[in-house]
N, C-alpha and C positions, 0 to 999 in steps of 0.2 A: 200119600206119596208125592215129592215132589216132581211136576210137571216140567216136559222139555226147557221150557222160557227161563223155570227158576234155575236148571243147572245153568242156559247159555247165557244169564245174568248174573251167576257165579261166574265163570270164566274169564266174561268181560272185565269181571271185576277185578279178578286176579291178575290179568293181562296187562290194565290197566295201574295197578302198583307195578306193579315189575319195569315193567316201562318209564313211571315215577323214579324207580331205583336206578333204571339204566341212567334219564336224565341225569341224577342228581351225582352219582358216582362215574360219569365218565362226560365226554363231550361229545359223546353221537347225538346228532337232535332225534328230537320228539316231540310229540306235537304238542302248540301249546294251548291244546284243547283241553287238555287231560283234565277232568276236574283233582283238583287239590283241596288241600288240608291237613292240616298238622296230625290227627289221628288216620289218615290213607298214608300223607308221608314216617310217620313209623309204623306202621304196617307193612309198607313198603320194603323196611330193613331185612323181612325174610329170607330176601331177595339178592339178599349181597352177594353171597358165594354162586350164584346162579349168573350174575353178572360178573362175577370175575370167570366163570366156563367161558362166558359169550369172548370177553374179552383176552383171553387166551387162546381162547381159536383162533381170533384174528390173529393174533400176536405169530401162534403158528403156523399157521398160512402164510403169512408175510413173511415168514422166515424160509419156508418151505422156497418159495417161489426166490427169495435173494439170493438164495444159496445155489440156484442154477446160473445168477450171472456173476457172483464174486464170490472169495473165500468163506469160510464158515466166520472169521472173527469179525469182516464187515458187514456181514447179514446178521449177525450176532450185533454191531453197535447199529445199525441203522433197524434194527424191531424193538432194543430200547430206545430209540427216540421215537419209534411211533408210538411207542409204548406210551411215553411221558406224553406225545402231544395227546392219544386218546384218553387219558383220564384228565391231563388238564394240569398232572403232579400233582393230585391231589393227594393222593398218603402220603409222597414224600412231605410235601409241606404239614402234614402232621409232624413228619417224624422231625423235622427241623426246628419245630415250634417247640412240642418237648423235649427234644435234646437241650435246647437253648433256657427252658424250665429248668427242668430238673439239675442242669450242669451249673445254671447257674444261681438261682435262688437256695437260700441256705433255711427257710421256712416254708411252709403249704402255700401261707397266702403271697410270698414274693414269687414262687414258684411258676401259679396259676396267673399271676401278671404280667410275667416276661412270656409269657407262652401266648397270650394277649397279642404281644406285640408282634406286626406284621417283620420289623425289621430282622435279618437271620445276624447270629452274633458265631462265636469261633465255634461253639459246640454245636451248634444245628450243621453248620458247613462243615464241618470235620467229619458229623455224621452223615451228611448227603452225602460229601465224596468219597466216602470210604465204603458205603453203599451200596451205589450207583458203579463203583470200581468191582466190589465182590461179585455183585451180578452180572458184571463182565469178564470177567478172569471164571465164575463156574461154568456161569452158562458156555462159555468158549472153550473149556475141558471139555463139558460133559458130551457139546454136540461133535467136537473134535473126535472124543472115544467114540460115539458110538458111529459116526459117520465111516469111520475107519475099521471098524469090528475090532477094537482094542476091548471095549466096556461087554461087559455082560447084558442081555437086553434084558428090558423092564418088565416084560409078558410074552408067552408064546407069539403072539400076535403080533409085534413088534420084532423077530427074530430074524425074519428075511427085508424086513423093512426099516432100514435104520433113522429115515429121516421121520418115519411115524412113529417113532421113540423118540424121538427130539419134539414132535409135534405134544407128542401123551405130556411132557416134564412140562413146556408152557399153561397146560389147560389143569393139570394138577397143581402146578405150586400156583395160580392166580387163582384157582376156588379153592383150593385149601387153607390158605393165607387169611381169605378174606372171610371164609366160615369163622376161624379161630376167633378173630378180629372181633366177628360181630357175636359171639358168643359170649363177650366179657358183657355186654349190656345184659345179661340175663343177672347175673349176681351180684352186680357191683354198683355200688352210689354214683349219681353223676354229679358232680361235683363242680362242675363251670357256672359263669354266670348263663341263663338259660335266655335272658333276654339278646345278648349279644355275642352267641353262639351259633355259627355257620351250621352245630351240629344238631343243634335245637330239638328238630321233628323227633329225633333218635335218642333223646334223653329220656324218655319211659322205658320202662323194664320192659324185657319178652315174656310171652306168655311160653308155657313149657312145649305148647303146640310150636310154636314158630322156631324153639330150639332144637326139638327134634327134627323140623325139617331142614334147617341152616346145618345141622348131622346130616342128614342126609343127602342131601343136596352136596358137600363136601366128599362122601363117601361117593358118589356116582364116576364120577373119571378114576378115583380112584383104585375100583373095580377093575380096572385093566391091570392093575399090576399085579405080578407076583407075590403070592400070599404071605413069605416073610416079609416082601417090599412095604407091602403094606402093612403088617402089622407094627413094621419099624416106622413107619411114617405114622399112623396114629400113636403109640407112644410117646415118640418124639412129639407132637402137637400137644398132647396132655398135658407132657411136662412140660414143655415153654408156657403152655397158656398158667397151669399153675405158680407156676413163678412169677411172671409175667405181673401175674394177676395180683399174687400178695409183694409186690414190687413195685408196683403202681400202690394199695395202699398204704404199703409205711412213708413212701413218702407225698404223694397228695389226696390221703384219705380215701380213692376211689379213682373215675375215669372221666377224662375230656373225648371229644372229637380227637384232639389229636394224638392221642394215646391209642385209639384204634387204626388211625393211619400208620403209628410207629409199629403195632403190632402186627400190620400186613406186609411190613416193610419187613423187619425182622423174621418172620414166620418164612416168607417165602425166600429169602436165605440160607434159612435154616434147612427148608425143602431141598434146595439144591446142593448145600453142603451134603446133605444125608445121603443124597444118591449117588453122587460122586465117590462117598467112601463106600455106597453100598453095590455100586457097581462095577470098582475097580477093582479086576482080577489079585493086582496088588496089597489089594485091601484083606485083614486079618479077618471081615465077616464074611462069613460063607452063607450064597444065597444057590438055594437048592434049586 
C-alpha cells in the first residue's frame, strides 16, 4: 500500500505540472524553481482546460466587479483586454499564424513556412479582427440579455443571479475551448519543425489517461448548466473538433502549436454563438 509521503509526492508533482501549464499558457508568474523538462512540460498539457477554468474565473470576476462602475459593453471591452494581457495573445497569435498559412500557401510545405513567420499578413489580421470583434458584439448580447432578464438562464442556480450567469459563460467557454484544443494532440501527427517550435514540449501524443481527464476537466463548469444546454454544448464541440480535425489534415497533413491556438479561438466562439441562440427566447430551440 502506498504510504502518506508517496501520495504527498504525487500531489506535488501534479501541482507542479499544472503550474508548468499555468506558466507556459498564460503570463501569471511562477516560480522559476519549478524543475523542468521536456517530458513534465508535455505532461503538463493535461492541464490546459484546468487553466483556461482558472483563467475564466478571473476573467469573470473582473467582469463581475466592471460592471458595478460602467456599462456592460465597457466591462465587456476592458475583461477582453485583460484577457489578452493575461495570456500574453497567445492563441490569438496562433490563429494569426495559421490563418496567414493556410490563406496563403497554396502547398503543405509553403503553408507551414509562412506560418513560420512572425510577420501577420491580410489573413491572420482579418482573422484577429473579426475575432476579437465577434467576442465583443456576443459576449455584449449575451451579458446585456441576461443582465436584463431578457435570456433564459443557463441553470436553476443562475436564475435569480444573472451576473453568475455571465460569470458560468466566461469559465465555460475558456475550458471548454481549450479542452477541444488540446484534444486534437491525442490523434493527429504533429507536423512543425520540432526544433524550432514554441510548441515543442506539446508535440507527443496524449496517453488515453490524460484525454479523459482534459474530458473531464472540460465537463466540470459545464455541469452547471441545463441538461439540453449541455448536451447542445458537447455536440456542438464534437462537431467542430471533427471537422476541425480532418480540415487541418487535408490541408497540412496534421497539427502545429498554432492550429491549437486557432482552435481555442474558434471553439470559444462557437461557445458563445450557441448560447446566445440557445438562450434567446426568440430563438426556435426550445430549452426546458
Amino acid at each position: 500500500m502506498p504510504g502518506w509521503s508517496q501520495y504527498r509526492q504525487y500531489a506535488q508533482y501534479q501541482l507542479q505540472l499544472f503550474l508548468l501549464a499555468l506558466g507556459f499558457f498564460s503570463r501569471i508568474p511562477v516560480s522559476n524553481k519549478l524543475p523542468y523538462s521536456s517530458e513534465r512540460m508535455n505532461k503538463a498539457g493535461r492541464y490546459f482546460a484546468l487553466v483556461g477554468l482558472l483563467l475564466g474565473a478571473l476573467c469573470g470576476l473582473l467582469f463581475i466587479a466592471l460592471s458595478q462602475l460602467f456599462s456592460s459593453d465597457i466591462a465587456i471591452f476592458l475583461t477582453i483586454l485583460f484577457s489578452l494581457l493575461l495570456t500574453g495573445c497567445f492563441h490569438e497569435d496562433g490563429l494569426t499564424d495559421m490563418a496567414d498559412g493556410i490563406g496563403g500557401g497554396m502547398t503543405t510545405e509553403r503553408r507551414l513556412t509562412i506560418m513560420k513567420d512572425s510577420r501577420i499578413g491580410t489573413y491572420g489580421a482579418s482573422a484577429l479582427f473579426m475575432t476579437l470583434l465577434g467576442k465583443f458584439l456576443l459576449l455584449s448580447e449575451l451579458s446585456e440579455g441576461l443582465l436584463a432578464g431578457a435570456f433564459m438562464s443557463l441553470s436553476p442556480w443562475t436564475e435569480n443571479n444573472p451576473l453568475a450567469g455571465v460569470f458560468c459563460i466566461w469559465i465555460i467557454a475558456y475550458t471548454l475551448s481549450r479542452a477541444v484544443a488540446a484534444t486534437l494532440i491525442f490523434d493527429m501527427p504533429y507536423v512543425s519543425d520540432p526544433q524550432g517550435s514554441k510548441s515543442k514540449p506539446l508535440a507527443a501524443r496524449q496517453s488515453l489517461g490524460e484525454l479523459i481527464f482534459i474530458i473531464l476537466s472540460a465537463l466540470l463548469p459545464c455541469l452547471l448548466l441545463k441538461l439540453p444546454i449541455l448536451c447542445a454544448l458537447i455536440i456542438c464541440a464534437f462537431i467542430f473538433r471533427t471537422l476541425f480535425k480532418n480540415w487541418l489534415l487535408a490541408r497540412l497533413a496534421g497539427f502545429t502549436g498554432d492550429c491549437l491556438g486557432a482552435a481555442q479561438q474558434l471553439m470559444e466562439l462557437l461557445t458563445y454563438l450557441l448560447l446566445l441562440a440557445l438562450l434567446n427566447p426568440a430563438s426556435a430551440v426550445a430549452i426546458g
